[in-house]
C-alpha positions as CSV (number, residue, x, y, z in Angstrom):
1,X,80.2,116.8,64.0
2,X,82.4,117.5,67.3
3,X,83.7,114.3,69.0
4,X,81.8,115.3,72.0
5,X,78.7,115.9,70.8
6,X,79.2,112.4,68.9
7,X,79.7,111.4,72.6
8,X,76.7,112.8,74.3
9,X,74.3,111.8,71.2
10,X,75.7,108.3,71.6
11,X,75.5,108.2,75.8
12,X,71.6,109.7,75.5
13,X,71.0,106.8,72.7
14,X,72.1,104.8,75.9
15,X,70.6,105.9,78.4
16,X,67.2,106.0,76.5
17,X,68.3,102.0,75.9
18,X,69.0,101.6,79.5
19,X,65.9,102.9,81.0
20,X,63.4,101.3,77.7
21,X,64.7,98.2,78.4
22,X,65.1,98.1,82.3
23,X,61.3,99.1,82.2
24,X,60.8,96.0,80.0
25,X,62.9,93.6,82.4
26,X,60.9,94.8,85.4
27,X,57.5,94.3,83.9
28,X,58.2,91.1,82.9
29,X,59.8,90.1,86.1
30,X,56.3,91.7,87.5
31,X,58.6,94.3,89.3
32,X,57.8,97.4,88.0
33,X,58.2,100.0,89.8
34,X,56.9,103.5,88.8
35,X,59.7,105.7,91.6
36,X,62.0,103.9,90.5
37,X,61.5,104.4,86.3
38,X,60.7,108.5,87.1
39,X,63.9,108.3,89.1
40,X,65.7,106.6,86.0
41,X,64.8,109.5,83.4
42,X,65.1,112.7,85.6
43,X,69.2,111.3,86.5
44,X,69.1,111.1,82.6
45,X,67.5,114.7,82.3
46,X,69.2,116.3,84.8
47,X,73.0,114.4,83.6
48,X,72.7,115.9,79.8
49,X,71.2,119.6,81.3
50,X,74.4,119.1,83.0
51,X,76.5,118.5,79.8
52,X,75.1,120.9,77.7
53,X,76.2,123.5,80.6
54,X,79.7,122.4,80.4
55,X,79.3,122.3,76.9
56,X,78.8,125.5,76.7
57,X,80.7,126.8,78.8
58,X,83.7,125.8,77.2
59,X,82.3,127.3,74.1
60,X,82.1,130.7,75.8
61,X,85.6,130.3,77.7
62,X,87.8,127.4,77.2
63,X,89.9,126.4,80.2
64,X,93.3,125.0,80.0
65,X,93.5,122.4,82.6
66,X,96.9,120.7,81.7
67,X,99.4,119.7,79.1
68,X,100.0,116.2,78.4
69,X,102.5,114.7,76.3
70,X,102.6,118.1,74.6
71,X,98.9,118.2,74.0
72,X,97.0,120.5,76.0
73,X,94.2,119.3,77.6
74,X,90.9,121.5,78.0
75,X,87.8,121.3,79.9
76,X,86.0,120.2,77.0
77,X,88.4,117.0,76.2
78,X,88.7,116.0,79.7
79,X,84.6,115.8,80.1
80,X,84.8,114.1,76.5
81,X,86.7,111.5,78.3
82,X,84.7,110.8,81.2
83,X,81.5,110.9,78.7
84,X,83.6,108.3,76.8
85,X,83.9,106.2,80.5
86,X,80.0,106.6,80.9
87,X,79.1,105.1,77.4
88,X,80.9,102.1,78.3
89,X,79.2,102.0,82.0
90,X,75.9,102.0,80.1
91,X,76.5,100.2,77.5
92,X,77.3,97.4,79.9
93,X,74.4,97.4,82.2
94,X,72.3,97.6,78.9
95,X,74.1,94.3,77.4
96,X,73.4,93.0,81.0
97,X,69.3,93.7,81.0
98,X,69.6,92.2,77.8
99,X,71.0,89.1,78.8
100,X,68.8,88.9,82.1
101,X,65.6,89.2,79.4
102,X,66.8,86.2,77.4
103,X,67.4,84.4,81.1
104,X,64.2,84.6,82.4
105,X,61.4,82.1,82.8
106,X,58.0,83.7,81.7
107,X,54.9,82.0,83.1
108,X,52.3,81.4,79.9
109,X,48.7,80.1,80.2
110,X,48.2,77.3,77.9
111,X,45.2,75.4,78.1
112,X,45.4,71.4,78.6
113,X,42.8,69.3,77.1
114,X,42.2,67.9,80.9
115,X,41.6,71.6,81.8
116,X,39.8,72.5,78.5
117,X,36.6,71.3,79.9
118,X,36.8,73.4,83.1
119,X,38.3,76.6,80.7
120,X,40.7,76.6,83.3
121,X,44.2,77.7,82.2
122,X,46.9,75.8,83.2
123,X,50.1,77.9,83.9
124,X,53.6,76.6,82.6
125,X,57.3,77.7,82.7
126,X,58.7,78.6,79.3
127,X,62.2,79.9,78.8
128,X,63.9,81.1,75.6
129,X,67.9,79.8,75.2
130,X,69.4,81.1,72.3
């Protein structure tokens, strides 16, 4: 398999990560927000429409942009490298969703046996530290 399509399958396994979890943090911080996830997926969409464009146009007509250290450099291995730059950009904010999951304080109803009588639940702050 090409190294940039190794690159765009791992940046869409990414971005799918990105915006799956993200919708997960903001419903549990009770701030979804529909826009906001439909604004998410079309960037995603409309970003790898995008690649597979320059994808193949460098298929139908390679450029030559530069040479560097003797090795040329084409339009395809210069977009490889910036794909390369945006796996790490969102492979960080995923990493940080993840931590901001484990961080937060979920409110859980757990009945007290003073309350048990009433069947009124009585809401306390749980939080998970691993």
């Amino acid at each position: 398999m090409p190294e940039f399509v190794q690159v765009i399958v791992s940046l869409i396994c990414l971005m799918l990560a990105n915006i799956l979890i993200g919708t997960k943090l903001a419903d549990l911080k009770q701030e979804f927000n529909k826009e906001k996830l439909v604004s998410g997926i079309s960037k995603a969409v409309f970003t790898l429409i995008g690649l597979a464009l320059i994808y193949a146009s460098t298929i139908v007509f390679p450029m030559e942009v530069a040479t560097i250290n003797g090795t040329m450099v084409t339009t395809l291995t210069g977009t490889t490298i910036l794909l390369k730059g945006a796996n790490l950009i969102y492979a960080g904010k995923v990493l940080l969703k993840i931590k901001d999951i484990f961080m937060l304080n979920i409110p859980v109803e757990v009945l007290s046996k003073d309350k048990e009588e009433n069947n009124e639940p009585k809401e306390e702050q749980l939080r998970l530290d691993i």
